[in-house]
Legacy VTK file of the C-alpha trace (Angstrom):
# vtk DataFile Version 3.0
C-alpha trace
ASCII
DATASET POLYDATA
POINTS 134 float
0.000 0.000 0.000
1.294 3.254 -0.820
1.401 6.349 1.241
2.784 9.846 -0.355
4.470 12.210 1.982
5.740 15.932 1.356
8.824 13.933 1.073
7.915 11.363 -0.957
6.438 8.138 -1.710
6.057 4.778 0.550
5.241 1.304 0.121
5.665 -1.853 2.056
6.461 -5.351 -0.053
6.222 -8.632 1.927
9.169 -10.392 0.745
12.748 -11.023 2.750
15.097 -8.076 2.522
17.634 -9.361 -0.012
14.559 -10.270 -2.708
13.076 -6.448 -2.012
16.754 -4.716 -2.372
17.086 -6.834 -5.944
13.087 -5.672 -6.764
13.762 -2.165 -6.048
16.976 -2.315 -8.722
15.159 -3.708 -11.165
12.143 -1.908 -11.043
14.575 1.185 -11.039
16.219 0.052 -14.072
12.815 -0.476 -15.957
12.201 3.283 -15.445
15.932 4.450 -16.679
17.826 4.641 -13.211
20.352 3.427 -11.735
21.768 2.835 -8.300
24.607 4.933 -8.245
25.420 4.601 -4.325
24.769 1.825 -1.938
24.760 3.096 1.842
24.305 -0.179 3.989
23.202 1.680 7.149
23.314 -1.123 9.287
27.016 -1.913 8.699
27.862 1.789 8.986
26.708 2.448 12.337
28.046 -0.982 13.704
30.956 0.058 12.674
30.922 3.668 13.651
28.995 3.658 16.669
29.063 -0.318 17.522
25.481 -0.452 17.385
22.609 -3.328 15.879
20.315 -1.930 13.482
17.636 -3.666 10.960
18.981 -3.858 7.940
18.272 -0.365 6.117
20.234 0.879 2.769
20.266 4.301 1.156
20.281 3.694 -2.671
21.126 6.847 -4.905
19.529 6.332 -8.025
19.870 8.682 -10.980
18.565 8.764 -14.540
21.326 10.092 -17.074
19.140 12.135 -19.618
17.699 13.362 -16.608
20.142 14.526 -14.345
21.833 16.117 -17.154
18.922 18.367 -18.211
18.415 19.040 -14.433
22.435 20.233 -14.033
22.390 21.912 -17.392
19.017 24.306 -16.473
20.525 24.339 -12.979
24.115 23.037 -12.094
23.163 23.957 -8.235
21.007 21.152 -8.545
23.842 18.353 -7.988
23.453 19.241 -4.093
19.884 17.514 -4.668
21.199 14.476 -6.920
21.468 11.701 -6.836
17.344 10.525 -5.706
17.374 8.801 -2.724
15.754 5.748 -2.371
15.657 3.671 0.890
15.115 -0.071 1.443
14.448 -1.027 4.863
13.322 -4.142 7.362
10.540 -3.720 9.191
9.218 -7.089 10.645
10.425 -10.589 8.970
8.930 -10.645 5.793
8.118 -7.727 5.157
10.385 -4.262 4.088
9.377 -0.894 3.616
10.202 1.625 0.537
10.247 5.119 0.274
11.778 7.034 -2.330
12.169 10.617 -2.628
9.713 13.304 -4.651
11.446 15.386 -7.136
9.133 17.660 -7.161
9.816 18.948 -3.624
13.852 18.523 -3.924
13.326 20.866 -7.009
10.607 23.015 -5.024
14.558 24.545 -3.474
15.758 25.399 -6.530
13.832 28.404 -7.807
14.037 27.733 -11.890
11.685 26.897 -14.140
13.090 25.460 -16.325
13.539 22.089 -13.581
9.843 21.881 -13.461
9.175 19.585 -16.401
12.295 17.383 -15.676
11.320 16.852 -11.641
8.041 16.095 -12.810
9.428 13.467 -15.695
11.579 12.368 -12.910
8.671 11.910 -10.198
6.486 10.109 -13.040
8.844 7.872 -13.383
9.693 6.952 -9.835
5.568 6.821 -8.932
5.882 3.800 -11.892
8.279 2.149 -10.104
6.279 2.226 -6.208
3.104 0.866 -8.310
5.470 -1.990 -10.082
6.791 -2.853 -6.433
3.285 -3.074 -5.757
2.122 -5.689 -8.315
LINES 1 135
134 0 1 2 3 4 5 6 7 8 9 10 11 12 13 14 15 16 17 18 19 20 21 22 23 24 25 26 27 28 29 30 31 32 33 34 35 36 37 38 39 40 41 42 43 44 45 46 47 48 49 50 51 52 53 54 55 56 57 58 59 60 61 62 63 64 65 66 67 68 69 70 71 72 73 74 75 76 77 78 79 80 81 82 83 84 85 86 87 88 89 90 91 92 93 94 95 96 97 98 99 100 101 102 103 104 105 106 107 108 109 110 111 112 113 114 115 116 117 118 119 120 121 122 123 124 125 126 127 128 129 130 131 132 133
């Protein structure tokens, strides 16, 4: 079921963490991204801090055509890039989803011309919460 935020979007897929981490990438790819950076919470703050947390990843996913129209209208835009998506464990067997709205990253950057490529950008990422959800 999805929720929308003034963040951005959430769903919850009941499947074990490492099948919902390899859904997320491909439904990503279907929709032109990719996961440029992998930040495996978990092992970061048992590392840092020495303590246990569920498994949680921050995936930075960019589309190429699109990032490149957003940093040509914009090049202060790269502070907002990549689009964050994150995978996380709730209970066993189930793992919640939320990635972020372009729209309201952009909503900082007063030009215009980013208008029609966050709102490309958030079509495209509200395709891939409703293919998680089939």
């Amino acid at each position: 079921m999805e929720t929308t935020t003034q963040m951005g979007m959430t769903t919850h897929l009941m499947l074990d963490y490492p099948a919902a981490l390899q859904r997320v990438t491909d439904a990503l790819k279907a929709e032109g991204f990719g996961v440029l950076t992998e930040i495996d919470v978990k092992e970061t703050l048992k590392k840092k801090l020495d303590v246990d947390f569920r498994p949680y990843k921050i995936l930075g996913a960019c589309n190429p055509p699109l990032a490149y129209r957003a940093l040509s209208a914009a090049p202060e835009v790269g502070l907002l890039l990549p689009c964050n998506v994150t995978v996380e464990q709730m209970e066993e067997g189930r793992v919640r989803v939320s990635i972020v709205d372009p729209l309201a990253m952009m909503a900082m950057v007063p030009n215009a011309a980013l208008q029609p490529v966050a709102e490309e950008a958030r079509q495209r990422l509200e395709r891939v919460i409703t293919a998680l959800e089939v």
